[in-house]
C-alpha positions in Angstrom: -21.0 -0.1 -34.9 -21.7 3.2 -34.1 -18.8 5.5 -32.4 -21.1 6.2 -29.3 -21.6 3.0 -29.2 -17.5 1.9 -29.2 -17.7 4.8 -26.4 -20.3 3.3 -24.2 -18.5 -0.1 -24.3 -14.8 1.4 -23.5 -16.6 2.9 -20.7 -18.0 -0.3 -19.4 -14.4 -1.6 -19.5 -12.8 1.4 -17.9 -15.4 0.9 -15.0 -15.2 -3.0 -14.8 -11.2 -2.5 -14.3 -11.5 0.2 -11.9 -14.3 -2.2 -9.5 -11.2 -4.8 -10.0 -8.2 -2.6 -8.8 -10.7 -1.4 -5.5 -11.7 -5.1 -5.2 -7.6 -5.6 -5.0 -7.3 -3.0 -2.8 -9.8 -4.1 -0.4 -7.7 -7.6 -0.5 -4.8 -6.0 0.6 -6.1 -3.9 3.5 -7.5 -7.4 4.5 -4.1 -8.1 4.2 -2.9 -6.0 6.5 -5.4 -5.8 8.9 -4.4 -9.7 9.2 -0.4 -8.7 9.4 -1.4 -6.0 12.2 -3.9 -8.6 13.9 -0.5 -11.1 14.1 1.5 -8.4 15.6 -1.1 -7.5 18.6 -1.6 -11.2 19.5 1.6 -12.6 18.2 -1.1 -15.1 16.4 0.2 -18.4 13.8 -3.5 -17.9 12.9 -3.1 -14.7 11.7 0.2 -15.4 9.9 -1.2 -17.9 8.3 -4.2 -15.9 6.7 -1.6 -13.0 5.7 0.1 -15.9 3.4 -3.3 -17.3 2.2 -4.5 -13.6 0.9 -0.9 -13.2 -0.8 -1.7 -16.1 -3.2 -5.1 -14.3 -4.2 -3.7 -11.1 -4.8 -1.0 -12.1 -6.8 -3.5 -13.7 -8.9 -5.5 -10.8 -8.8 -2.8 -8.4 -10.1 -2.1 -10.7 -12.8 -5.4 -10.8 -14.3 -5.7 -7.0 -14.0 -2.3 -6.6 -15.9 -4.2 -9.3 -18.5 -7.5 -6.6 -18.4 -5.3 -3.8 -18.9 -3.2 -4.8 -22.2 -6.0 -6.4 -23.6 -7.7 -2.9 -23.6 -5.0 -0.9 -24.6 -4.2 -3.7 -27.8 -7.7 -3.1 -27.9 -9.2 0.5 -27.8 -5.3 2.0 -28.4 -6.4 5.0 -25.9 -4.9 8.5 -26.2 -4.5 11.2 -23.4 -6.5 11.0 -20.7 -7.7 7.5 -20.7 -4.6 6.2 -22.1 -3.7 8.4 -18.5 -6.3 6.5 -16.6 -5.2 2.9 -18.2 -1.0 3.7 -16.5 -2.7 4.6 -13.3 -4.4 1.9 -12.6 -1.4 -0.5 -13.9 0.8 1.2 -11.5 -1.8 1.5 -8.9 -1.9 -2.4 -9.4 1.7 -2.9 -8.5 1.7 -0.7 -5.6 -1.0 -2.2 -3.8 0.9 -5.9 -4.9 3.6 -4.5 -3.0 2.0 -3.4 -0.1 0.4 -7.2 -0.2 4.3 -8.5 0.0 4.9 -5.7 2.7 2.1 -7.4 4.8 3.4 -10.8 4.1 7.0 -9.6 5.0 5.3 -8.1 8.2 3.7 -11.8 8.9 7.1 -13.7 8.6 9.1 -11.6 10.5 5.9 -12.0 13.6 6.8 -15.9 12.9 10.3 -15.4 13.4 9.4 -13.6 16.8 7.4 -16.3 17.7 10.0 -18.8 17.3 12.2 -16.8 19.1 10.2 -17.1 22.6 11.1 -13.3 22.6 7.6 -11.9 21.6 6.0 -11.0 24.8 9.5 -8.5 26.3 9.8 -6.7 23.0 8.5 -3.3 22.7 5.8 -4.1 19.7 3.2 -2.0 21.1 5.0 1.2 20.0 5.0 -0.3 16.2 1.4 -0.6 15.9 0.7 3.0 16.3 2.6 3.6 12.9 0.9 0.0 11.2 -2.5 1.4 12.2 -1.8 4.9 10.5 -0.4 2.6 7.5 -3.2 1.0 7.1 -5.3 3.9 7.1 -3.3 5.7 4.8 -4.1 3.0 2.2 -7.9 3.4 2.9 -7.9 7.1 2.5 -5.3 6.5 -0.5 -8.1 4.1 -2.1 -11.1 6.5 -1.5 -9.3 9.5 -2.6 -8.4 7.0 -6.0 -12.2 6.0 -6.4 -13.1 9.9 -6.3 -10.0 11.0 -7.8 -9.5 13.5 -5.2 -6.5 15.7 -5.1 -6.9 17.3 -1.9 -7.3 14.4 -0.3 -4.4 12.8 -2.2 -2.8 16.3 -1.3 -3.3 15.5 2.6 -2.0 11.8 2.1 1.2 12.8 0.5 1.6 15.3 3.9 0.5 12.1 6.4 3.0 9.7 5.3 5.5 12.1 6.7 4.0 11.2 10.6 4.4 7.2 9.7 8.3 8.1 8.7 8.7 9.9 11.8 7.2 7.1 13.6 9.4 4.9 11.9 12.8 6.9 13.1 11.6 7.0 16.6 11.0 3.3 16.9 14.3 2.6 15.4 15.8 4.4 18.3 13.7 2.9 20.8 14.9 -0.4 19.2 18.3 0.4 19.3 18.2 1.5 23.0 16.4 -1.5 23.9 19.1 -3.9 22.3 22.0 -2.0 23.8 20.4 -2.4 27.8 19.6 -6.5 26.5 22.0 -7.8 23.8 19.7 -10.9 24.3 16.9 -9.8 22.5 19.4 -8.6 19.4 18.1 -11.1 17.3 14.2 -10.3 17.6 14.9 -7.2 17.8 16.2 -7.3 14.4 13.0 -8.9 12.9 11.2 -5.8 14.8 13.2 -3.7 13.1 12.8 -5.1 9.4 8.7 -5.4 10.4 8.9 -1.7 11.3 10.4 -0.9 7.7 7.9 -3.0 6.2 5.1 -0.8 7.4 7.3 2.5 6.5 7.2 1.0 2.8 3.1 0.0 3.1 2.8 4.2 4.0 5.2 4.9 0.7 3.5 3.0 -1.9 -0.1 5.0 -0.4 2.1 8.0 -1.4 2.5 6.3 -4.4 -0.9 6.3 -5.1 -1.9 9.8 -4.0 0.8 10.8 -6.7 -0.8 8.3 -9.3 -4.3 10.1 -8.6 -2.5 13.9 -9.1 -1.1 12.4 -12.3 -4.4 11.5 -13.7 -6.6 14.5 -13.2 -3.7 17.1 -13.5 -1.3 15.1 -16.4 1.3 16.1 -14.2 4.1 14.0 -13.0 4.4 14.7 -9.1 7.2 12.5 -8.3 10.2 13.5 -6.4 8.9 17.1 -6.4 8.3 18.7 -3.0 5.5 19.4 -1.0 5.2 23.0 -1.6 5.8 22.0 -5.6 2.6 19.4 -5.7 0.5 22.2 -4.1 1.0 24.6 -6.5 0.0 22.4 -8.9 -3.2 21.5 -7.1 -5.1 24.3 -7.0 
């Protein structure tokens, strides 16, 4: 077998896997769009359909893992592919994790429910930041597909807006569970909600810094701001 030929095949693989992680991607922002829809209309429905999509992509993520080691055993890749193979691995398990940050989301809109506290809590504030969560991991997911480091660049910088909408809600929270000790309880399962969707906006970061890894063979991570730009140029 020719060595273009081994080339053209390891190619076909490389793309096949990539289709996969977007195709868990897209599962997750389902996902989420599912945890957020729960939130709005404090739906069981909704709740329900976050748990259901967990079960596929934790089967999704193990099948990728199998795709992955199976090429590497395989093809035993060397710089930039072997590169490309760790990114999408570790893109894998952040988007896994933002699946388990969605279902966490979900549970604690049950626990709300349950509480007969859902309607007097101040959820509409949270949505603002699981909106720009959610888009985060769009934009991280294009920006992956094009491996785009100026837009991964600009990711890295809006994830800062979702932690600041994080700290304000937490002091909304705390405010709002001094003036009503009632609520303390619900209010608690806001509060772990909100962090959830803080931690959906950190593994997006997660990816941006996957995506600067790949094209720049640099490792980004806990470097600042000003340090990734230099390196993107």
């Amino acid at each position: 077998m020719s060595d273009k030929h081994l080339s053209s095949q390891f190619d076909s693989e490389l793309n096949q896997v990539s289709a996969r992680v977007m195709e868990l991607g897209g599962l997750v922002e389902e996902q989420i769009r599912q945890a957020i829809h729960a939130l709005s209309q404090f739906s069981t429905a909704a709740v329900e359909q976050v748990h259901a999509l967990e079960r596929r992509v934790n089967a999704m993520e193990i099948e990728i893992d199998h795709e992955l080691s199976t090429i590497i055993a395989r093809r035993q890749p060397t710089a930039r592919d072997l590169r490309l193979l760790i990114a999408f691995s570790k893109a894998t398990a952040n988007l896994e994790r933002m699946g388990d940050e969605a279902t966490r989301m979900a549970r604690m809109v049950r626990s709300i429910i349950a509480s007969g506290a859902a309607r007097s809590l101040p959820s509409r504030d949270l949505r603002v930041a699981a909106e720009l969560a959610s888009g985060l991991l769009r934009k991280a997911l294009d920006a992956f597909a094009r491996l785009d480091t100026k837009a991964a660049v600009a990711i890295l910088k809006e994830d800062d807006l979702i932690d600041h909408e994080f700290d304000g809600f937490v002091r909304k929270l705390i405010t709002y569970m001094m003036e009503d000790p009632r609520t303390i309880s619900a209010s608690l399962d806001l509060l772990f909600l909100a962090k959830a969707i803080e931690r959906i906006g950190d593994h997006s970061k997660n990816v941006a810094e996957l995506i600067i890894y790949l094209v720049e063979g640099k490792d980004v991570r806990h470097t600042t701001l000003a340090e990734i730009e230099s390196v993107v140029r």
